[in-house]
BAKE-789176 format. One record per residue (C-alpha): residue in three letters; x, y, z. Coordinates in steps of 0.5 Angstrom, whole numbers, padded with zeros to 4 digits, always signed. Layout:
BEGIN
ALAXYZ;...
# end
This chain:
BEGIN
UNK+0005-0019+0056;UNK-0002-0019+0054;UNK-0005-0026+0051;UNK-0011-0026+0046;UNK-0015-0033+0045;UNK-0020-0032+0038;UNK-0024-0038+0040;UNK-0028-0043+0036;UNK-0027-0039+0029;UNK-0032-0042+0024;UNK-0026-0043+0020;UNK-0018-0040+0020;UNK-0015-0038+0014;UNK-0007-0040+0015;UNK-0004-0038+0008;UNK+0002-0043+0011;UNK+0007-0047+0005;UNK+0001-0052+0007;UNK-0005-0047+0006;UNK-0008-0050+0012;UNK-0014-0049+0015;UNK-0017-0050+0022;UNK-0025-0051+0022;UNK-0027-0049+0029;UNK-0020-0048+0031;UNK-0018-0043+0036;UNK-0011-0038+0036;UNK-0007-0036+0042;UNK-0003-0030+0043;UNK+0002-0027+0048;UNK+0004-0020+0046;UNK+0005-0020+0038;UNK+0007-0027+0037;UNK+0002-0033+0036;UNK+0004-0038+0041;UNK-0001-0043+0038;UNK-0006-0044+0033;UNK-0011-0050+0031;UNK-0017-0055+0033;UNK-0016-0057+0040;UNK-0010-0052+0042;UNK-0008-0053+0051;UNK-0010-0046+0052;UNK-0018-0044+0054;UNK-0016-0038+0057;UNK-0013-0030+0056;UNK-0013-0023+0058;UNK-0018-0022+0053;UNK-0022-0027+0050;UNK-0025-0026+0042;UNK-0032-0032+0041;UNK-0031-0033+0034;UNK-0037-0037+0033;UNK-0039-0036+0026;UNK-0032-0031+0024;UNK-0027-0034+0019;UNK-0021-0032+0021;UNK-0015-0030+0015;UNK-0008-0026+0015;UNK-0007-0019+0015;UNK-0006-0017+0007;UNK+0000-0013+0006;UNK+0000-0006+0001;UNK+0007-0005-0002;UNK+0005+0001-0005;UNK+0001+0007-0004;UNK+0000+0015-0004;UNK-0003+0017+0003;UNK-0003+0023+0002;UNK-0007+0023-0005;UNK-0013+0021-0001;UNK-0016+0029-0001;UNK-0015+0028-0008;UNK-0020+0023-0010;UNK-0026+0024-0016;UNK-0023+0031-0018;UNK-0026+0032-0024;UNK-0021+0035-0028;UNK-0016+0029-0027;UNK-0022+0024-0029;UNK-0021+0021-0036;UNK-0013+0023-0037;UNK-0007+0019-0037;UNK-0001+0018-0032;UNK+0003+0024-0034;UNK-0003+0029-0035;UNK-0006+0027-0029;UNK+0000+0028-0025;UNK+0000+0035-0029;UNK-0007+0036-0026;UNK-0005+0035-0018;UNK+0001+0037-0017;UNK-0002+0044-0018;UNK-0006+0042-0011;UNK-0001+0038-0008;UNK+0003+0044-0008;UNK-0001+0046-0002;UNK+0000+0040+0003;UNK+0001+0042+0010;UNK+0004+0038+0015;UNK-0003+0037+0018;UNK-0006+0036+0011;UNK-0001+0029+0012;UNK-0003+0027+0019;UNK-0011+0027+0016;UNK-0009+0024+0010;UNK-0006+0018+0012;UNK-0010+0018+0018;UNK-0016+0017+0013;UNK-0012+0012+0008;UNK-0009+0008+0013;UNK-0016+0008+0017;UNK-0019+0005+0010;UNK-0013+0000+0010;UNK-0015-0003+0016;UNK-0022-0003+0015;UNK-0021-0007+0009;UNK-0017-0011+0013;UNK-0010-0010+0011;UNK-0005-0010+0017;UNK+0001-0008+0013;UNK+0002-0002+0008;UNK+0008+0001+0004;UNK+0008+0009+0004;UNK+0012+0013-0002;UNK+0012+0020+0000;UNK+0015+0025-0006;UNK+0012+0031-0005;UNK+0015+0036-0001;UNK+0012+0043-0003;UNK+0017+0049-0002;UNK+0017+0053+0005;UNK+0014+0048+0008;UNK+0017+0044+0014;UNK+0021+0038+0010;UNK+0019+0033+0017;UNK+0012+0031+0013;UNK+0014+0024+0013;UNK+0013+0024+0021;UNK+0006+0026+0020;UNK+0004+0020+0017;UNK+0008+0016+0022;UNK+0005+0019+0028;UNK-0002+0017+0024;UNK+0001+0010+0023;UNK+0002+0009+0031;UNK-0004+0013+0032;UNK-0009+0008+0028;UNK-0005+0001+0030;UNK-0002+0000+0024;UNK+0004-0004+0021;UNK+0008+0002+0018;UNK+0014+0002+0012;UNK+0014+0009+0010;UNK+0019+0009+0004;UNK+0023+0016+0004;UNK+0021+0020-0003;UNK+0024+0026-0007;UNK+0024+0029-0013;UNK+0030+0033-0015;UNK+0029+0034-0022;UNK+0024+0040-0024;UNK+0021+0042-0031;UNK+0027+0048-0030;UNK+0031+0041-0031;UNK+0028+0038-0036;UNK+0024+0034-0031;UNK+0015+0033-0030;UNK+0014+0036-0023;UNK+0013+0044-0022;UNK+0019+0046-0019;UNK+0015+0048-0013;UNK+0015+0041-0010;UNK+0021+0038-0011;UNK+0028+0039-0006;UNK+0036+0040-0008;UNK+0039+0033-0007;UNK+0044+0035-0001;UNK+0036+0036+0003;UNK+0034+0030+0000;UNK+0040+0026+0003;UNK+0040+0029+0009;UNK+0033+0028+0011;UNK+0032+0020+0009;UNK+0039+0019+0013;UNK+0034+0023+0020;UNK+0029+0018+0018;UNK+0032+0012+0017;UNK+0036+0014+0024;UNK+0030+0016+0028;UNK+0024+0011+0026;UNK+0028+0005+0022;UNK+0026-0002+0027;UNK+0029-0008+0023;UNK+0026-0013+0028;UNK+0021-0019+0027;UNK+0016-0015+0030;UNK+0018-0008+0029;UNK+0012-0004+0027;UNK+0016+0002+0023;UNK+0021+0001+0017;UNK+0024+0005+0012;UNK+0026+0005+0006;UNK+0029+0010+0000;UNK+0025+0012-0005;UNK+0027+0017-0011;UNK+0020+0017-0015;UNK+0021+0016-0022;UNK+0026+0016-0028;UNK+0023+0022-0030;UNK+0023+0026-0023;UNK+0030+0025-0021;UNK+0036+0025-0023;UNK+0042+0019-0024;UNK+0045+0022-0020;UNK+0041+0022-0014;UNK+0039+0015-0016;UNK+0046+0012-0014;UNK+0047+0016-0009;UNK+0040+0013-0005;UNK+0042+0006-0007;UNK+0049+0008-0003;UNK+0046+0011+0002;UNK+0040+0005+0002;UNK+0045+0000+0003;UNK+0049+0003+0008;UNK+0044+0003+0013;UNK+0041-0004+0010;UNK+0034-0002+0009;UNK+0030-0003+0002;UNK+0030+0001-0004;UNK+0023+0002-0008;UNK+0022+0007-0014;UNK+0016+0007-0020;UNK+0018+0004-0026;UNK+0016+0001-0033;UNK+0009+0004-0032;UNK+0008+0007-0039;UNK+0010+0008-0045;UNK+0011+0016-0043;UNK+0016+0013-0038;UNK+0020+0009-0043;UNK+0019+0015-0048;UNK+0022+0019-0043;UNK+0028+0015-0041;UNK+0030+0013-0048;UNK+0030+0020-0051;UNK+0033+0024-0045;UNK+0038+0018-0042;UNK+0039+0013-0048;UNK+0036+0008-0044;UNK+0031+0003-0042;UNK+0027+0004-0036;UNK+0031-0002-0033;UNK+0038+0000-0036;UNK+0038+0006-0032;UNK+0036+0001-0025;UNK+0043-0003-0027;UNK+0047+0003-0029;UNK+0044+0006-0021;UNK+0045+0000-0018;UNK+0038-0001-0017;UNK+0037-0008-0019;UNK+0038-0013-0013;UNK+0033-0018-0009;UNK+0033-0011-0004;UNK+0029-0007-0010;UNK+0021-0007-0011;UNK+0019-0003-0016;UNK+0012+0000-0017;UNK+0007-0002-0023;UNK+0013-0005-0028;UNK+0007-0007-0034;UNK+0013-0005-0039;UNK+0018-0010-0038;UNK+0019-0014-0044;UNK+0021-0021-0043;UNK+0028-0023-0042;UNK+0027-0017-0037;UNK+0022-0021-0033;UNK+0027-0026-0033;UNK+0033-0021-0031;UNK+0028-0018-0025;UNK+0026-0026-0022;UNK+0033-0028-0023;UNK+0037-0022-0019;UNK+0031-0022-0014;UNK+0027-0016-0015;UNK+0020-0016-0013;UNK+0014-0012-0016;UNK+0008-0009-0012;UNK+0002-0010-0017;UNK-0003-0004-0018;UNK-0008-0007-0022;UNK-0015-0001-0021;UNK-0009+0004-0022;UNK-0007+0002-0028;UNK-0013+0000-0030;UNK-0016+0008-0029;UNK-0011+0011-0032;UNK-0011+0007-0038;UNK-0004+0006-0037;UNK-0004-0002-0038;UNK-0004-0009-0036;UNK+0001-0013-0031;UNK+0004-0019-0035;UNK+0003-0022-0028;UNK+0003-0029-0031;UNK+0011-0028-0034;UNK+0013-0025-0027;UNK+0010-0031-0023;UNK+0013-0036-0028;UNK+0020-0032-0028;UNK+0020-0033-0020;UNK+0019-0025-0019;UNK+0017-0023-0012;UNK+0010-0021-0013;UNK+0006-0017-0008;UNK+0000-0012-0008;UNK-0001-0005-0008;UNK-0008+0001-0008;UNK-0003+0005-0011;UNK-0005+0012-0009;UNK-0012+0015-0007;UNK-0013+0019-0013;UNK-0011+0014-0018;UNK-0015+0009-0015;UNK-0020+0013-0011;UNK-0021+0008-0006;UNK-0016+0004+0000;UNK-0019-0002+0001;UNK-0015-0008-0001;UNK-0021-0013-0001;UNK-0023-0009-0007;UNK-0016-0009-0010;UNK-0017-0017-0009;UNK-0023-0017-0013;UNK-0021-0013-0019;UNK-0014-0017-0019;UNK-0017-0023-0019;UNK-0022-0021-0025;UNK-0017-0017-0029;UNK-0013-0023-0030;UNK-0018-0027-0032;UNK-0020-0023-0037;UNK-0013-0022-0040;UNK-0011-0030-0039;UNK-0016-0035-0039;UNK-0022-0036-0033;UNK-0016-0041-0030;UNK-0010-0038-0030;UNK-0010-0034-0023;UNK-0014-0037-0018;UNK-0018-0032-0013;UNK-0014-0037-0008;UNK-0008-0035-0011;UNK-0010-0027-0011;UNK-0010-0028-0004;UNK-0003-0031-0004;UNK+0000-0025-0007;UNK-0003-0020-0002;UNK-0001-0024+0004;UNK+0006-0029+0004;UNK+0008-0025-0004;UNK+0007-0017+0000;UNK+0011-0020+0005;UNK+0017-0024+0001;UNK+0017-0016-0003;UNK+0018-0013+0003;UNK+0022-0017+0006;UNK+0018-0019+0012;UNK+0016-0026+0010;UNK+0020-0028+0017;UNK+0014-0024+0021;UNK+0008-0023+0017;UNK+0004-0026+0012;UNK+0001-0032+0014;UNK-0003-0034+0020;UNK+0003-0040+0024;UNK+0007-0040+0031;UNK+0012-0036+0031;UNK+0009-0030+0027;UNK+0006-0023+0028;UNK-0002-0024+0031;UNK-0004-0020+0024;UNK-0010-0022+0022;UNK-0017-0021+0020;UNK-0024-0024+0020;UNK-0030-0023+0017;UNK-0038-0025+0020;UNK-0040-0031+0016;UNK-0047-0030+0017;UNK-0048-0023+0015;UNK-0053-0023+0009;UNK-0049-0021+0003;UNK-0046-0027+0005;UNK-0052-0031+0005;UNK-0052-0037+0000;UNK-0044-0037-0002;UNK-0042-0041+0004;UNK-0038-0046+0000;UNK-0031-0044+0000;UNK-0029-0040+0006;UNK-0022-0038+0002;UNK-0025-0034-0003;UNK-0031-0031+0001;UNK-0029-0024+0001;UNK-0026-0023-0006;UNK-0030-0026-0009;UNK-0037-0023-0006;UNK-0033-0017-0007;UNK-0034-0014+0000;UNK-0030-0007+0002;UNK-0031-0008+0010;UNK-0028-0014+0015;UNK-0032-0014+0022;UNK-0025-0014+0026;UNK-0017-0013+0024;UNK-0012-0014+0029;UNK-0005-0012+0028;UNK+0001-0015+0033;UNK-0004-0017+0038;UNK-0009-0011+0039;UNK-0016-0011+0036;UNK-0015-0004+0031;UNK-0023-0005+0028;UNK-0029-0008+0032;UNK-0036-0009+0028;UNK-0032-0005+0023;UNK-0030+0001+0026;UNK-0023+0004+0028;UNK-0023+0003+0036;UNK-0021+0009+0039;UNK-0023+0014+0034;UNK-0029+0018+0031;UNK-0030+0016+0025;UNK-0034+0022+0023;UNK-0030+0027+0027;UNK-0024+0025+0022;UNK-0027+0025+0016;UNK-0030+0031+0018;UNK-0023+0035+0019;UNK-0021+0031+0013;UNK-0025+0034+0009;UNK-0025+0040+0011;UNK-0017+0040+0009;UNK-0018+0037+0002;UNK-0023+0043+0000;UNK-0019+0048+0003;UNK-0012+0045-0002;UNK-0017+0045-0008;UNK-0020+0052-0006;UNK-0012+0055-0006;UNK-0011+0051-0013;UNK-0017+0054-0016;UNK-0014+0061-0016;UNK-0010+0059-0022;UNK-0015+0055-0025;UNK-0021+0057-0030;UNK-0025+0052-0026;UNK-0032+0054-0023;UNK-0031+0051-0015;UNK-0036+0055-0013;UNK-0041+0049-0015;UNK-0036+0045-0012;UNK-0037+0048-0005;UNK-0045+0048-0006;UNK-0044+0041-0008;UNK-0041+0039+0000;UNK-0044+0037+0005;UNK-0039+0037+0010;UNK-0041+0034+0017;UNK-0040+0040+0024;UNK-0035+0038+0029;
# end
């Protein structure tokens, strides 16, 4: 079992009940595990050893919700300045023509992004799974995931419901229930690890109200519950959905999960800005939890989170980047920074610390997930996930005074070093093992080709478009 010492850090960030911090202080790990963290812990030497000096040390941030594959669907123009429903009109056309190879690349540069913005965890939800191609998409973000390093909860999508039923989606990329079933049945049996410090867990999770049928909902709750895994599905996060659900089904988004068996402390839903508020209270006190998306909510105009109501009510709050495409980037530190500011504009300059920020994407996405008992704050016993951030580089110069909000607030996108179970995974900010520009170059290549084969359909001119790349040879 290898050991790690990260020694004489200029400060280690606990995020413990206590909120401990270490100044000077050292961290010693065998395997995965912290064995021991502190000022004057007895251990001086290891396998490897990390000299700290002038590092702040925090924990892994933990995304809950994300769309990998939608990373080669960033800063399309025609899915700019439109909201959820048109937006989602606009790219399934492209994500018609995913390939499994297109899944491996994707999320190999999402979860690379991930990890250089210092997230040591992230949730995935893959629903789109295009007709006459291999339906084991979901392995390729997994391989991608064991590639990188990095901690993985792929949550098994559908979509069941096409516009030939009344549903959003085109039918070319949805999937009969039975398929749908039985696929999630082989990846929760193939890939599902409910240990401490297992580095892939499953969840079910049929897209949308307005993308699945009732059905199918409880038919994945049974199935879910059989196999004691979670359950994650988007929810409340326009008034489009809502709209849908009472017109089609009679019901509020929220009555349609207690008609389906998706309420319970096993559910985490996505975005849930239109809760109103004997909801909220509903949600906290059945013990459901929310990932938080604020840069996607905010770009596609769909709303503000009542994070403040859901924390008060007790709901387990986590953070999410939400999809490449509705956010454009994958950095978690930005995803800090913006959450951060969007509430303080909506609730007052005190109401939401850049502290209490830091809480929710540590010890809050753990608790959403399920995981609190192996990550989210740096303690003996836990999972060694963490990052760390050189104090001395010059965007930091005058702002040494409170190591906690450091990196929020400064709003740095890129940490110097993440280390996820033990393992270095970023060195002086980049992936250990792979080449950078290699991988962007095949990613981009991939995106353009995607976008090419959609354009026949679409009166748009993509011949300027491809002037405009500048794609790096390999």
């Amino acid at each position: 079992m290898a050991s790690l010492l990260i020694k004489n850090a200029r400060n280690i960030i606990t995020m413990d009940k206590e909120k401990n911090q270490y100044p000077g202080g050292s961290i010693y790990i065998e395997g995965q595990e912290i064995i021991a963290i502190g000022k004057d812990i007895p251990y001086e030497a290891a396998d490897t050893v990390i000299d700290a000096h002038g590092k702040i040390v925090y924990p892994g941030l933990i995304n809950t919700h994300h769309h990998l594959y939608q990373t080669f669907t960033r800063n399309i123009p025609w899915a700019q300045d439109c909201e959820l429903f048109d937006w989602l009109l606009a790219l399934y056309d492209i994500w018609r023509y995913l390939r499994p190879e297109d899944v491996y690349l994707s999320a190999m540069v999402g979860l690379g992004e991930l990890l250089k913005s210092g997230c040591t965890t992230a949730a995935d939800h893959f629903y789109v799974f295009p007709n006459g191609v291999s339906g084991e998409l979901i392995d390729e973000e997994i391989r991608a995931a064991s590639d990188l390093g990095i901690r993985f909860f792929p949550t098994r999508g559908s979509m069941s419901l096409g516009r030939s039923q009344g549903g959003l989606p085109p039918d070319e990329v949805v999937q009969t229930e039975d398929t749908i079933l039985k696929d999630t049945m082989r990846v929760i049996e193939k890939y599902h690890d409910d240990s401490k410090f297992s580095m892939v867990r499953v969840g079910v999770a049929p897209c949308s109200p307005f993308s699945v049928s009732k059905d199918l909902l409880t038919q994945s709750a049974v199935l879910a519950r059989s196999y004691g895994v979670r359950m994650h599905t988007h929810l409340a996060e326009t008034h489009d959905e809502d709209q849908f659900c009472k017109e089609r089904l009679g019901l509020r988004p929220l009555e349609l999960m207690e008609e389906t068996g998706w309420v319970g402390n096993d559910v985490w839903y996505a975005h849930g800005i239109y809760f109103n508020k004997e909801e909220i209270i509903k949600i906290g006190s059945c013990g459901c939890g929310v990932a938080h998306c604020p840069s996607s909510n905010m770009k596609l105009a769909s709303g503000t989170f009542p994070i403040m109501d859901m924390l008060k009510a007790g709901v387990k709050v986590g953070l999410g980047v939400d999809g490449s495409a509705s956010n454009d980037a994958s950095s978690m530190l930005l995803e800090l920074k913006v959450m951060n500011l969007l509430h303080k504009l909506q609730h007052g300059s005190t109401a939401l610390s850049a502290e209490d920020c830091l809480h929710i994407a540590t010890r809050g996405s753990s608790k959403v997930l399920g995981w609190e008992d192996g990550i989210g704050s740096l303690e003996v016993g836990k999972a060694a996930d963490l990052f760390m951030v050189d104090s001395t580089r010059l965007e930091f110069a005058g702002a040494l005074y409170n190591d906690t909000t450091l990196p929020i607030l400064t709003g740095t996108s890129q940490v110097d070093t993440t280390i996820v179970g033990g393992k270095v995974v970023v060195k002086d900010g980049h992936l250990v093992g792979i080449n950078e520009r290699e991988l962007a170059a095949k990613a981009q290549k991939a995106s353009l080709r995607m976008v090419e084969t959609a354009s026949k359909y679409r009166k748009v001119n993509y011949r300027k478009l491809r002037e405009r790349q500048q794609v790096i040879p390999y």
